[in-house]
ZANULO-129407 format. One record per atom (N, C-alpha, C, O): residue number from 1; residue in three letters; chain; atom name; x, y, z. Coordinates in steps of 0.1 Angstrom, whole numbers, plus 5000, padded with zeros to 4 digits. Layout:
REM residues N
SITE / k / r / c / a / x / y / z
SITE / NUM / ALA / A / CA / X / Y / Z
...
***
This chain:
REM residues 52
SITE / k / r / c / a / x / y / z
SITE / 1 / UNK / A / N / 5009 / 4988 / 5000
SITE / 1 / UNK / A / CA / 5000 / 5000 / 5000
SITE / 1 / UNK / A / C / 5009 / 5012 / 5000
SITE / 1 / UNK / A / O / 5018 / 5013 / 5008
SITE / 2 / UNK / A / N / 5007 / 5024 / 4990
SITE / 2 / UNK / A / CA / 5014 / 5034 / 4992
SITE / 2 / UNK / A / C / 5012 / 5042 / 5008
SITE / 2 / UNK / A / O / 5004 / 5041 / 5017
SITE / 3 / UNK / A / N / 5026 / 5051 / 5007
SITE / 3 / UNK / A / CA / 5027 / 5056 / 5016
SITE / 3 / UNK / A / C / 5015 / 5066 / 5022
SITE / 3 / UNK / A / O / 5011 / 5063 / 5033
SITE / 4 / UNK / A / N / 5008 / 5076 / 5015
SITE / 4 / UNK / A / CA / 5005 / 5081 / 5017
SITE / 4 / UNK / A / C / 4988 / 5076 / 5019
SITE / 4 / UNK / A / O / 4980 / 5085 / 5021
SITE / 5 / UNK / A / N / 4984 / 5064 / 5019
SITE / 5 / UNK / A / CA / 4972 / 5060 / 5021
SITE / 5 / UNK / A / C / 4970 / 5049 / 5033
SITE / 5 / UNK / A / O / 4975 / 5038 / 5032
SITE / 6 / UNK / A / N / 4964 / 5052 / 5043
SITE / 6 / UNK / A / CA / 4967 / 5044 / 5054
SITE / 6 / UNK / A / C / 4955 / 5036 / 5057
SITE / 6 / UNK / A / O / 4949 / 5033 / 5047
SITE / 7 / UNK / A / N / 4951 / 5032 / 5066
SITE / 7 / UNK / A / CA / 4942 / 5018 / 5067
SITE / 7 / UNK / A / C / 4934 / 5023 / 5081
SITE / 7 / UNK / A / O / 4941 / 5026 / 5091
SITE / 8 / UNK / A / N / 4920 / 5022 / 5081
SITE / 8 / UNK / A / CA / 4917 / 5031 / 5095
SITE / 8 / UNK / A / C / 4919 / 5016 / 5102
SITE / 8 / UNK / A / O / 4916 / 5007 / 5094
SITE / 9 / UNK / A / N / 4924 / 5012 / 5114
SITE / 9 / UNK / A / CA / 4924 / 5001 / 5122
SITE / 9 / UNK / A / C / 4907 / 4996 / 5121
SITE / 9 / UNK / A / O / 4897 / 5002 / 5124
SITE / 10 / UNK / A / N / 4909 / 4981 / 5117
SITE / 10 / UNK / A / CA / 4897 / 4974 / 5117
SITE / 10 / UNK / A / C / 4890 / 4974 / 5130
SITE / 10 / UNK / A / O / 4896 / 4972 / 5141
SITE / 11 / UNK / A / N / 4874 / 4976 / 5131
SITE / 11 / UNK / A / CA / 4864 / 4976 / 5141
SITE / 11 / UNK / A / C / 4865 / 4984 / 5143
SITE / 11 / UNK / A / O / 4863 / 4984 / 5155
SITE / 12 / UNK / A / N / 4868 / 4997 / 5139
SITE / 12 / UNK / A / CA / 4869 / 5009 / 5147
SITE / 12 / UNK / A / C / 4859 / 5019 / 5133
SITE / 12 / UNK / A / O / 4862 / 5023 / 5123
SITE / 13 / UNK / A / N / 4846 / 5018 / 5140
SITE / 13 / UNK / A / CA / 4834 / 5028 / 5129
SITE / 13 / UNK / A / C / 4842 / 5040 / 5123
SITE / 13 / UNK / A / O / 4849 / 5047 / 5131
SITE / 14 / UNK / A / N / 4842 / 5043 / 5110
SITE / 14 / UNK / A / CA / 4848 / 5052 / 5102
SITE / 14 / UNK / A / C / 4832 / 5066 / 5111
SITE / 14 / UNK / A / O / 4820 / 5066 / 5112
SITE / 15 / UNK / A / N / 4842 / 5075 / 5116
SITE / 15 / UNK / A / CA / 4836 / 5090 / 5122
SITE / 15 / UNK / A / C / 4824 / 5092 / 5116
SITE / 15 / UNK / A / O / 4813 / 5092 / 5122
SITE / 16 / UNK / A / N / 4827 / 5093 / 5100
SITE / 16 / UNK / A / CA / 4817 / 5103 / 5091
SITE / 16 / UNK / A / C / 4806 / 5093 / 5084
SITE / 16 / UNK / A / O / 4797 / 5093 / 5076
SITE / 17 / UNK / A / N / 4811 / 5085 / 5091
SITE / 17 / UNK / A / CA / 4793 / 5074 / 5087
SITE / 17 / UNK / A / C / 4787 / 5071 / 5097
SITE / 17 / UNK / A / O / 4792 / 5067 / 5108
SITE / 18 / UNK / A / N / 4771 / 5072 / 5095
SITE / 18 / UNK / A / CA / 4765 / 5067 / 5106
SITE / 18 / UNK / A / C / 4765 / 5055 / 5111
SITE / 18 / UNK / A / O / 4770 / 5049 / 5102
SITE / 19 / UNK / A / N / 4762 / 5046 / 5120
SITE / 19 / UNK / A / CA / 4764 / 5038 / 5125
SITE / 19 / UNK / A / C / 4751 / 5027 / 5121
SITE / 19 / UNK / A / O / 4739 / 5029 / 5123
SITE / 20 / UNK / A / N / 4757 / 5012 / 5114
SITE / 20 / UNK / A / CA / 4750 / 5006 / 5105
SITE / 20 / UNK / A / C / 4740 / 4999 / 5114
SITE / 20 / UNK / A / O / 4743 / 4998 / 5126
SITE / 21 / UNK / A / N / 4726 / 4993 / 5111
SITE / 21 / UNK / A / CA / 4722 / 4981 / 5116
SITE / 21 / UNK / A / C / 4729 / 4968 / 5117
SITE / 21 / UNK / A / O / 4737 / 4965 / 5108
SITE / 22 / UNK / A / N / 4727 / 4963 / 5124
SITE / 22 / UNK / A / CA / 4737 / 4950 / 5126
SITE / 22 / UNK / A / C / 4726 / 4937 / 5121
SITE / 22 / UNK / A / O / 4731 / 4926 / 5120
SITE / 23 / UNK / A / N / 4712 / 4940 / 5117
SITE / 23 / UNK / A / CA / 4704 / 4933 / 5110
SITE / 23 / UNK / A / C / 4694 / 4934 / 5100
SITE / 23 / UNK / A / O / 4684 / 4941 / 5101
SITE / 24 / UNK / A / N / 4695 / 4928 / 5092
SITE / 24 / UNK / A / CA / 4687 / 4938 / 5079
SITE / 24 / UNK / A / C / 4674 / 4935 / 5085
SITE / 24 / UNK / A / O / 4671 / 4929 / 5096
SITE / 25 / UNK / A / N / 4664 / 4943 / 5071
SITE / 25 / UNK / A / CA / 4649 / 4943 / 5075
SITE / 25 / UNK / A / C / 4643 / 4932 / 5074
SITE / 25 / UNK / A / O / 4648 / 4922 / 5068
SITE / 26 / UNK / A / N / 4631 / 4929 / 5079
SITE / 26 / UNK / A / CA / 4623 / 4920 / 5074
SITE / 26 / UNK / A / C / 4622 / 4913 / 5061
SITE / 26 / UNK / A / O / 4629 / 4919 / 5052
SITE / 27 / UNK / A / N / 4617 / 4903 / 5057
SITE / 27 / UNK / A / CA / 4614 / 4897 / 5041
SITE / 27 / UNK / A / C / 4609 / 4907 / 5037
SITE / 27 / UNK / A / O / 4607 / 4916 / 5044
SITE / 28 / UNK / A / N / 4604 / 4909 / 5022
SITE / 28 / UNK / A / CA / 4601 / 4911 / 5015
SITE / 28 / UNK / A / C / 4594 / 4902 / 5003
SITE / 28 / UNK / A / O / 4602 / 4895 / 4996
SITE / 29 / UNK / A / N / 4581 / 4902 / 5000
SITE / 29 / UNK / A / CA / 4578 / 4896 / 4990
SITE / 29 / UNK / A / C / 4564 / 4899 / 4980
SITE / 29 / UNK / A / O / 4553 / 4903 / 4983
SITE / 30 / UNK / A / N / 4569 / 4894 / 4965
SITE / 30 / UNK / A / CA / 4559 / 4898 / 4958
SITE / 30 / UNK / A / C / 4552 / 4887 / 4951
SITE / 30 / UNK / A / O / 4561 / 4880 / 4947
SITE / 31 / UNK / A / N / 4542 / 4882 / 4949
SITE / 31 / UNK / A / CA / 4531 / 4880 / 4939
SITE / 31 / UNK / A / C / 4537 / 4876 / 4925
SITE / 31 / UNK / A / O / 4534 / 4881 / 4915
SITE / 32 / UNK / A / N / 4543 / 4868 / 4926
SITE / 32 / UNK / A / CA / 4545 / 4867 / 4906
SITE / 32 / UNK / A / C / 4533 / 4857 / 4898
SITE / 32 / UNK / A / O / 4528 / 4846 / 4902
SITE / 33 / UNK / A / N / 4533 / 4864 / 4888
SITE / 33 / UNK / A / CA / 4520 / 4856 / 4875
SITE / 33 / UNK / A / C / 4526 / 4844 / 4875
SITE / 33 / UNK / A / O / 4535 / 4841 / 4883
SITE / 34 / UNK / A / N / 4522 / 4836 / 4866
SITE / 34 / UNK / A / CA / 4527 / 4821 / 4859
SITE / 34 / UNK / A / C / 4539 / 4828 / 4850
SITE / 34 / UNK / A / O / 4551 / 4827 / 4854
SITE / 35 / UNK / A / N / 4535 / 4836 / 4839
SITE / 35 / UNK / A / CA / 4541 / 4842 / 4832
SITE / 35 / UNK / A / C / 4557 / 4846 / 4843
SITE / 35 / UNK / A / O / 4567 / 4840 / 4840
SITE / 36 / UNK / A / N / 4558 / 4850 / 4849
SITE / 36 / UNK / A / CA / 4566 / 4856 / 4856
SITE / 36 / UNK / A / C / 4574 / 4845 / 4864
SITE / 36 / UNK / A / O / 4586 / 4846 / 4861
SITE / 37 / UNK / A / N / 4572 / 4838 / 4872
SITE / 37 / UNK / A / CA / 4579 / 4824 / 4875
SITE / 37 / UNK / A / C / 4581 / 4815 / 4865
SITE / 37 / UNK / A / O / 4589 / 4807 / 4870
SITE / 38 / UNK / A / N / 4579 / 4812 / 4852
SITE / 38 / UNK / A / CA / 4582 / 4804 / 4846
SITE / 38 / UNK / A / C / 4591 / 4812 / 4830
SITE / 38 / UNK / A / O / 4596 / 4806 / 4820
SITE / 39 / UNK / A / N / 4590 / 4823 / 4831
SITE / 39 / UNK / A / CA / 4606 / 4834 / 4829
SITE / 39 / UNK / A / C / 4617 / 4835 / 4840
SITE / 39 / UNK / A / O / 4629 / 4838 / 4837
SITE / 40 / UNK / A / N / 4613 / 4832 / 4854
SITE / 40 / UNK / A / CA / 4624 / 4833 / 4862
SITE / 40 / UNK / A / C / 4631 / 4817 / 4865
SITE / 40 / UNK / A / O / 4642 / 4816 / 4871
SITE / 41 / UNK / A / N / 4621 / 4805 / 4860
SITE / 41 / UNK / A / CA / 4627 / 4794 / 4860
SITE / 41 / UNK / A / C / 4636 / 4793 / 4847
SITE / 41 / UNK / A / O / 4645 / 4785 / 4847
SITE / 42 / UNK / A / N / 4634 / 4799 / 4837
SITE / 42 / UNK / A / CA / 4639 / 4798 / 4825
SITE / 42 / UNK / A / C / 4652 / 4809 / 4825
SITE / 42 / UNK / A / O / 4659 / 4811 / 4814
SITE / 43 / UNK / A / N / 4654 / 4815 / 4834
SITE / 43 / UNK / A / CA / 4667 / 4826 / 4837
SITE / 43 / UNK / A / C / 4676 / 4815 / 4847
SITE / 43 / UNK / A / O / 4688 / 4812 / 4846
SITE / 44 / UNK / A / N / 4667 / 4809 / 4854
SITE / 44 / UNK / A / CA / 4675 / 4801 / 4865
SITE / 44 / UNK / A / C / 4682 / 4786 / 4857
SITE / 44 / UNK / A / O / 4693 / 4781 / 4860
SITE / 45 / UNK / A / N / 4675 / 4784 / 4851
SITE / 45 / UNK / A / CA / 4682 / 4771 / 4842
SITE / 45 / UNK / A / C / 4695 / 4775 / 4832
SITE / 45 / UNK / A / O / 4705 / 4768 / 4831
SITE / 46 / UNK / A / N / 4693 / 4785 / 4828
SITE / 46 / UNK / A / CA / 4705 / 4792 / 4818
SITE / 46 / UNK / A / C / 4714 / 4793 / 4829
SITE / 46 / UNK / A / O / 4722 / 4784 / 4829
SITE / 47 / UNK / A / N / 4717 / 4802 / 4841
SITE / 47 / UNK / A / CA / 4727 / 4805 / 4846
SITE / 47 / UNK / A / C / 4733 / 4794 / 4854
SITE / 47 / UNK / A / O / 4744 / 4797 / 4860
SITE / 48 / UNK / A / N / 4727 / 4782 / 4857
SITE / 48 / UNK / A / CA / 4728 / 4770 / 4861
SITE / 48 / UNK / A / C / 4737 / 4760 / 4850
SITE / 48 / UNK / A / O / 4746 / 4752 / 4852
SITE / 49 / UNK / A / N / 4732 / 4765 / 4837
SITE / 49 / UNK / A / CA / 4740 / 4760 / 4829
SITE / 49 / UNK / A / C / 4752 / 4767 / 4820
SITE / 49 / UNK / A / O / 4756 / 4765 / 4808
SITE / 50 / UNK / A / N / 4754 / 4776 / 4829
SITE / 50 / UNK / A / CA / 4769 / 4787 / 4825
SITE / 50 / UNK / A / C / 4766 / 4790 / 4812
SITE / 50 / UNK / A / O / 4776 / 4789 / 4805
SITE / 51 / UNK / A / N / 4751 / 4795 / 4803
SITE / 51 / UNK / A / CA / 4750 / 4798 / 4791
SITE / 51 / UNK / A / C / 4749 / 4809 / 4789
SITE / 51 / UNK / A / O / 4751 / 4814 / 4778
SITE / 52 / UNK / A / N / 4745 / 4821 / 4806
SITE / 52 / UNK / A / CA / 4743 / 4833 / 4807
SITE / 52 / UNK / A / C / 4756 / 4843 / 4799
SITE / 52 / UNK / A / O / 4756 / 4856 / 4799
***
């Protein structure tokens, strides 16, 4: 690492950010058509088969 860029010591909250949740939110969920699940099974088979 150059000199002039230093490393803030790990676990130590960076000042100028506020201070994160330590757990995200709730689920989230939507409603999909047939149409819409069986485009997202047909996205999921291609990237399954490294074609994406």
């Amino acid at each position: 690492m150059p000199e002039h860029v230093s490393r803030w010591p790990e676990g130590h909250p960076l000042p100028a950010l506020p201070q994160q949740r330590q757990t995200g939110s709730r689920s989230e969920s939507v409603e999909l058509t047939a149409e819409e699940r069986d485009a997202f099974a047909a996205l999921a088979r291609r990237f399954g088969d490294g074609r994406a």
